[in-house]
N, C-alpha and C positions, 0 to 999 in steps of 0.2 A: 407326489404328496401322499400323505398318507393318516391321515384322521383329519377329523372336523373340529375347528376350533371356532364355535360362536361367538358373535358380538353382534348386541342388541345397537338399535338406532342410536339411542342416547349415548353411548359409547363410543360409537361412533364420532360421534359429533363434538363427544370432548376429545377424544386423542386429538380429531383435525384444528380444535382450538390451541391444542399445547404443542403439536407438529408439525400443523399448516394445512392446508386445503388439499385433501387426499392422500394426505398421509396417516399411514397407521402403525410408522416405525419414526423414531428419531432422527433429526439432522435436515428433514425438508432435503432443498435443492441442493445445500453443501452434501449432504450424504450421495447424491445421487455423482456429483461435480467430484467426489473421492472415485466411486465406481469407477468410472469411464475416465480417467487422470491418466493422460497417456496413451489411448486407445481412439482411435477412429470408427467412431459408429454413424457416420455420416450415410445414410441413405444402406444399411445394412439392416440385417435379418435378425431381430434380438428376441430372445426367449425370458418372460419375467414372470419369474415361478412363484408364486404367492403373492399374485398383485394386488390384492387388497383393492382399495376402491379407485386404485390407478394412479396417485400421485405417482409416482417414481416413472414410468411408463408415457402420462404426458410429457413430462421432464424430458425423457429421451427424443420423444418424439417433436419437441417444439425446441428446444433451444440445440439438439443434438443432431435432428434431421434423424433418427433412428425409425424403422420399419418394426413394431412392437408385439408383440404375442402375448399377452397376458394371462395367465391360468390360475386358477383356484378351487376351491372343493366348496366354497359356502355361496349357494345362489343370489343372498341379498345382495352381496359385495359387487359380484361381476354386472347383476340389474343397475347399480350404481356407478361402477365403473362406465357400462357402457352409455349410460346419461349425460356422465360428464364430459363424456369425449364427444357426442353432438351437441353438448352444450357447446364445448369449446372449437366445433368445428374440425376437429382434427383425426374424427372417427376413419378414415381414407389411410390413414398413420398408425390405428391404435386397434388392434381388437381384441375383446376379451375373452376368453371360454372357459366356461365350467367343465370341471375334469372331475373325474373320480379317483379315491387313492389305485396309488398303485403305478405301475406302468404307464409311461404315456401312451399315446397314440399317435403323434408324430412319426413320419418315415425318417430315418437315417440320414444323417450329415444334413439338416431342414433348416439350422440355423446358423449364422458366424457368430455371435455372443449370446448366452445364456446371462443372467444377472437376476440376483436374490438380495432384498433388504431385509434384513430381520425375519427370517421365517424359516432356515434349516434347522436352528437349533429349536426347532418347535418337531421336527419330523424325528421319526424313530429310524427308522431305516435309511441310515445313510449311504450305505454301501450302495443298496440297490439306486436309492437316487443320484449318486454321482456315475454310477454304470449306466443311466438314463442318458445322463447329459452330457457322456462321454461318445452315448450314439447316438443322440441328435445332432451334434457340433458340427461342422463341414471341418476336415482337418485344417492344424492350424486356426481352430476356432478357440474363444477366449469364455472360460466362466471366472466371473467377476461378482463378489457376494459381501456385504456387511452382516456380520454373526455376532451374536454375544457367547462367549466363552466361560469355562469354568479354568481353574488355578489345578493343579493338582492334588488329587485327596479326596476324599468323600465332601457330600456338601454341608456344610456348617449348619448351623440350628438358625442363624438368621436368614441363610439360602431358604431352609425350609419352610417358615413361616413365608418368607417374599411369595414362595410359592403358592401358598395357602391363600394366600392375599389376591394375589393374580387370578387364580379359581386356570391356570392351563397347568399344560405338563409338558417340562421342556424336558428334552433329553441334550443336552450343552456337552461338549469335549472341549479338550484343553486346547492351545494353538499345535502342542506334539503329534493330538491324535487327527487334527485335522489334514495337518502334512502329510503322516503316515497315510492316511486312509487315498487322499489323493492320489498319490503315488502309488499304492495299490494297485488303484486303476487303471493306469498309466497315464497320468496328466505330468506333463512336465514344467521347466520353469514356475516353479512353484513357489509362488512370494505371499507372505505374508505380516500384516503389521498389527500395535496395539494401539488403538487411539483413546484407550480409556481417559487420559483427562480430559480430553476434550469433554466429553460425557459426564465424569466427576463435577463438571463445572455448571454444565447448562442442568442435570438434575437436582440442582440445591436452588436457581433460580426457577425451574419448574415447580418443583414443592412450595416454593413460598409463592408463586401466582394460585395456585391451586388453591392456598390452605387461606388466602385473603380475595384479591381482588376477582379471580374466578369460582369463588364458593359459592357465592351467591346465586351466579346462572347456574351450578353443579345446582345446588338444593332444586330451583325450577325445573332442572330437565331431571333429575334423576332422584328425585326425593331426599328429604335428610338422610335417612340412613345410608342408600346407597353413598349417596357425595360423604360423608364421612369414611364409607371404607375405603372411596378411591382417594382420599386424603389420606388416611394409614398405607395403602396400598404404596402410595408413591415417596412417604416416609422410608416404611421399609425397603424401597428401591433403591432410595436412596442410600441409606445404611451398608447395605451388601457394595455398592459401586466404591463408596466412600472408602469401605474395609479392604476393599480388592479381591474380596469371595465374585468377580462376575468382572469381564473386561470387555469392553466394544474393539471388536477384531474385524480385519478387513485380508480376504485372503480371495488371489487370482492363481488361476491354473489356464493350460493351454492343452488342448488336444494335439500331438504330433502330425507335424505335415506327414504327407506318403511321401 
């Protein structure tokens, strides 16, 4: 990983009302249920590289029987992460560490799945991170990731306001340069797919809980002003998914056996 991207409590606390209880990317449990679609992570070694406050990671670890690793760069997250998992009893399944950008610190071949929701297209340095996780994997190891993508071409003026709105800085590739870069590496069997309507669909009923029935708890936790820009914020998220300036991509790669 490789920069810090803050989120205050109150922010928190709405993505987990619009996403679900520890989530801080889209799709809840179904996104995690695409992830591991095929794959046996039963009682295996999994690497969850931007686990945010641990949704995705309990998931693995209680309905999937999965052995968890969790990592991220912002200490509030991982103090909460690691709450929720002795609230839930499952801390023995799940642990979380703060890491700093950069290089990991895992030894070599440490893990059989590596898995990312929503969080490469937030990292600059791809190359170096997928040469990461190409040396943690134990060969014949599976990286398994949900991204949002860009289309080909510069990004549009309503890309760049989205952006403005969001207050991060994505650096997004298309599905071409995701393939290309993988294979770079040397990952093989390399699939990937586009599940944007899915997404198309649930952010137009997201924006309208947002812009009615949850405004109101927005104003209490996060002032009118704020709750109004995350009400434009997710307009304009809207807008760009709707346009198909930005696609929800799901891409798995494999390390080669010896």
């Amino acid at each position: 990983m490789t920069r810090e991207i803050e989120y205050h409590d109150e922010m928190i606390a709405m993505l987990e009302i619009i996403w679900g209880p520890g989530f801080m990317a889209p799709g809840g449990e179904g996104n995690i249920a695409n992830l591991v679609e095929g794959l046996d992570v039963q009682d295996q070694k999994v690497l969850d590289i931007g686990c945010g406050i641990g949704g995705p990671a309990f998931v693995l670890a209680e309905k999937y029987g999965a052995y968890v690793v969790g990592i991220d760069i912002e200490p509030e997250l991982i103090t909460r992460a690691r709450l929720h998992a002795k609230e839930l009893m499952i801390h023995s399944r799940c642990e979380f560490l703060l890491v700093d950008p950069g290089p990991m610190t895992f030894p070599d071949e440490s893990f059989d799945f590596v898995a990312s929701s929503g969080v490469i297209m937030q990292i600059e340095d791809k190359q170096q991170l997928f040469d990461e996780i190409m040396r943690v994997l134990k060969p014949g190891g599976v990286l398994t990731s949900y991204d949002w993508m860009k289309p080909e071409g510069e990004y549009s003026d309503d890309m760049r306001y989205w952006f403005k709105m969001e207050r991060l800085t994505y650096g997004m590739k298309t599905f071409a340069e995701y393939e290309t870069l993988l294979r770079d590496v040397g990952f093989t069997e390399i699939r990937l797919s586009d599940h944007s309507d899915w997404y198309r669909r649930e952010v137009k009923d997201e924006y309208e809980k947002i812009r009615t029935d949850l405004y109101p708890r927005m104003v209490e936790s996060l002032g009118k002003e704020e709750a109004d820009h995350f009400v434009e914020n997710w307009r304009a998220m809207k807008v760009v998914c709707e346009k198909g300036d930005v696609f929800q991509g799901y891409y798995r790669a494999q390390k080669p056996d010896r």
